[in-house]
N, C-alpha and C positions, 0 to 999 in steps of 0.2 A: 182763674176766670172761666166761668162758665160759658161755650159757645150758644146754648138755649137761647132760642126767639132773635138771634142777630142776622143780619143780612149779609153773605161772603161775595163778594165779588174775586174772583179767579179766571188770571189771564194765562194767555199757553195751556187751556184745559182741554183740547181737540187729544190730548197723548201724552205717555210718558206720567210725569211728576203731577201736572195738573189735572189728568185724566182721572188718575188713581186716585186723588187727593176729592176729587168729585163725587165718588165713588164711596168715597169713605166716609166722607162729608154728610151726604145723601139721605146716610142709617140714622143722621140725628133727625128725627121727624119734627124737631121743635126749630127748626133753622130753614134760612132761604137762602137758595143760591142764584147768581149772575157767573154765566159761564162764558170765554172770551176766546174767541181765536181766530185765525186767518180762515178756519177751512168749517164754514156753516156749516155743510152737509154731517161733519165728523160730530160737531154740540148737538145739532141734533136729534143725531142716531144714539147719542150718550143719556141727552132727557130722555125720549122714547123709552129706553133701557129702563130710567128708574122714573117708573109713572106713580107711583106714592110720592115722589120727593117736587117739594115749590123747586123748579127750575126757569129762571129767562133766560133764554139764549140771547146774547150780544153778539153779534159779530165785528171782532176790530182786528185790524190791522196795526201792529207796533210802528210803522214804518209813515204811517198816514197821522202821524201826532200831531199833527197842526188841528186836527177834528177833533183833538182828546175833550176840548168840553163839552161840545155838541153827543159826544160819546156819554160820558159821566151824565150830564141832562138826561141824556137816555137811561144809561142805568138807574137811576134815582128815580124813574116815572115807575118803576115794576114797583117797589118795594115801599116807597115815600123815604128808604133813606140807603145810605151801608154805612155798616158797621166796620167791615175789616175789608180792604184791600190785600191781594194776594198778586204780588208781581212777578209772575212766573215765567212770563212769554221771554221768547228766548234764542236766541241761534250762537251755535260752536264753531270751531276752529279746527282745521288740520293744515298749514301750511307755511313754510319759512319764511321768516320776513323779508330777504331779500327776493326772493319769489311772486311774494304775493302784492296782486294788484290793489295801488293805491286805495281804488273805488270799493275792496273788498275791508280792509280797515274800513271805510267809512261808513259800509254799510253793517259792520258790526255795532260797529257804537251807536250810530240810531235807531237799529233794533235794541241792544242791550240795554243803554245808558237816554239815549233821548228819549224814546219811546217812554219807557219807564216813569224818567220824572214827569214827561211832560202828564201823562195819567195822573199821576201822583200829586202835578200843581192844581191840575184843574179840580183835583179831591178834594183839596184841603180847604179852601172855605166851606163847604160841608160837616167837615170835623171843626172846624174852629167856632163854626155856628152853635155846634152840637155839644161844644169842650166835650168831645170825647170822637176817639176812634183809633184804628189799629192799623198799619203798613206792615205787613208780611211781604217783604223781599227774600227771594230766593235770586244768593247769589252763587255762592260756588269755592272751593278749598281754595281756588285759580285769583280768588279777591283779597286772597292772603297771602300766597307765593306763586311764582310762576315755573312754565314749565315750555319746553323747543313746541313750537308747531301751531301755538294758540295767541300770537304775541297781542292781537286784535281782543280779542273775547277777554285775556287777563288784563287788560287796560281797561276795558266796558265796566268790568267785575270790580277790578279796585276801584274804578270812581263812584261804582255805585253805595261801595261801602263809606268814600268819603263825604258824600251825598245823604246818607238818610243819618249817617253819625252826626252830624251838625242840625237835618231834619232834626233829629229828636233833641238836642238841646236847643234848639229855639222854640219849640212848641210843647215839651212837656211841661210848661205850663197852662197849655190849653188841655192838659189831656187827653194828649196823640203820642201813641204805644210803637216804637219801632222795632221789630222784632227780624233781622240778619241772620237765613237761613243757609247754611253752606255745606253743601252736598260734596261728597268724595265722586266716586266712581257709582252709577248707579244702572241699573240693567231698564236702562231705555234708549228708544233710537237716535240720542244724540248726536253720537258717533255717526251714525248714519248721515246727520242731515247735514253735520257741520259742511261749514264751508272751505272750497280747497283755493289755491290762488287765483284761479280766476274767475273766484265766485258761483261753482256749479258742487255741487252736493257731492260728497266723497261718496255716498252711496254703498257703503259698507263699514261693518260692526269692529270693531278694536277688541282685542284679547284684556283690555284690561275694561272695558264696559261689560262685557259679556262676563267677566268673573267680579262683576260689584256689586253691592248689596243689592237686595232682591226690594222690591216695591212694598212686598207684603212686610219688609222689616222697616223699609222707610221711612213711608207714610207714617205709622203710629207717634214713631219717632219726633216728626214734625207736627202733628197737631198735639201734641204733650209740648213740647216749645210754645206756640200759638197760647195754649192756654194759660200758661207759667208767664206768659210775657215776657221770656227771654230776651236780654238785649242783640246776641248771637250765639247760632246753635253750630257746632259741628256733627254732621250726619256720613260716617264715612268708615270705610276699614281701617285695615295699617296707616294708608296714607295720611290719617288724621297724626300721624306725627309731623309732617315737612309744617302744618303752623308753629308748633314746640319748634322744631330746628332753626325754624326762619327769624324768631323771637331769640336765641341763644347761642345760635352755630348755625349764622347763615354763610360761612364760604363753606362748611359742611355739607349741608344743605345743598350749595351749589353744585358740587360734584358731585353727588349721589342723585341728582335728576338727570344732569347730563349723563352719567353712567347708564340711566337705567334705559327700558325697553319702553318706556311709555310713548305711546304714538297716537 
């Protein structure tokens, strides 16, 4: 599939995955984008940057989903339609579950998993109107095994995978494309911003984020997915084995995470 002349909307594009994906985006001059995130000022200093490229900046909040159709209304007023949804917005995990406050699981799964659908429901008469349109979910390795420290973010992550797997068998027959993007280790501030048990930003970089694939190898990666229509992608280093282990030799599996150093 060719992305020519479609409309991308992109959440979590203030940094990181979505930023670059913008960015990258941008150089197709036959394409328009809606760009989404908590921090305006960040979208747009990102337009500004690529002033050849159709950019609207959306400002949304994952966390404020009750607004999601008043949202998508808006999105839909730039362009008269979209094409592909990219649900990238996002927040991580650093802290043990008996540690971490109640409040802070909950606010994982409404930013990861509520936020998400609720986008996502208020979409979908739009594509159904249209029998055609595409869901890019960036979920994560974390939506197919788990690992100490994220126990919040890898429940957000598997539901979201049990969530758009059903999405797309009820509606591929309207011609709605779900495409499950699942990122290894990747050299952005996630690490940084995850959340620690009592909900306040770790505020510092992980030896295993800081040695993960680079953006520039990323990104290509994931718009070759998008265009193939992949049902789910694996974007990742070594790690992209613990899904092979978890499918075959999951008490394997279990002891080689607990072993390791990942934090």
């Amino acid at each position: 599939m060719s992305l020519s002349n479609k409309v991308i909307w992109i959440t979590g594009a203030s940094s990181g995955i979505g930023e670059a994906l913008t960015v990258a985006l941008a150089n197709q001059s036959s394409l328009s984008l809606i760009i989404s995130a908590r921090n305006e000022t960040a979208l747009n200093a990102i337009k500004e940057s690529l002033p050849s490229a159709q950019i609207a900046v959306l400002p949304f909040d994952l966390l404020d989903y009750e607004n999601a159709p008043a949202v998508v209304e808006k999105a839909l007023s730039f362009f008269g339609k979209v094409d592909i949804l990219i649900n990238n917005g996002g927040v991580s995990q650093r802290s043990l579950i008996a540690e971490t406050d109640f409040n802070v699981d909950r606010r994982i799964m409404d930013v990861d998993y509520f936020g998400t659908i609720a986008l996502t429901k208020a979409l979908l008469p739009h594509f159904i109107k249209n029998q055609s349109g595409h869901y890019v979910t960036v979920t994560s390795l974390m939506g197919k095994f788990g690992a100490p420290y994220r126990s919040g973010y890898c429940a957000a992550k598997h539901a979201l995978h049990g969530y758009f797997d059903v999405l797309r068998m009820e509606h591929e027959k309207d011609g709605i494309e779900v495409t499950l993007v699942c990122p290894g280790f990747v050299q952005t501030n996630v690490a940084i911003n995850a959340l620690t048990a009592d909900g306040s930003p770790q505020a510092k970089n992980s030896e295993s984020t800081e040695n993960g694939m680079e953006l520039s190898e990323f990104i290509p990666k994931m718009i070759r997915a998008i265009e193939q229509k992949k049902f789910e992608v694996y974007i990742a280093k070594n790690e992209i084995l613990g899904v092979y282990l978890k499918r075959f030799l999951p008490k394997y599996l279990h002891k080689l995470v607990v072993k390791s150093k990942v934090r």
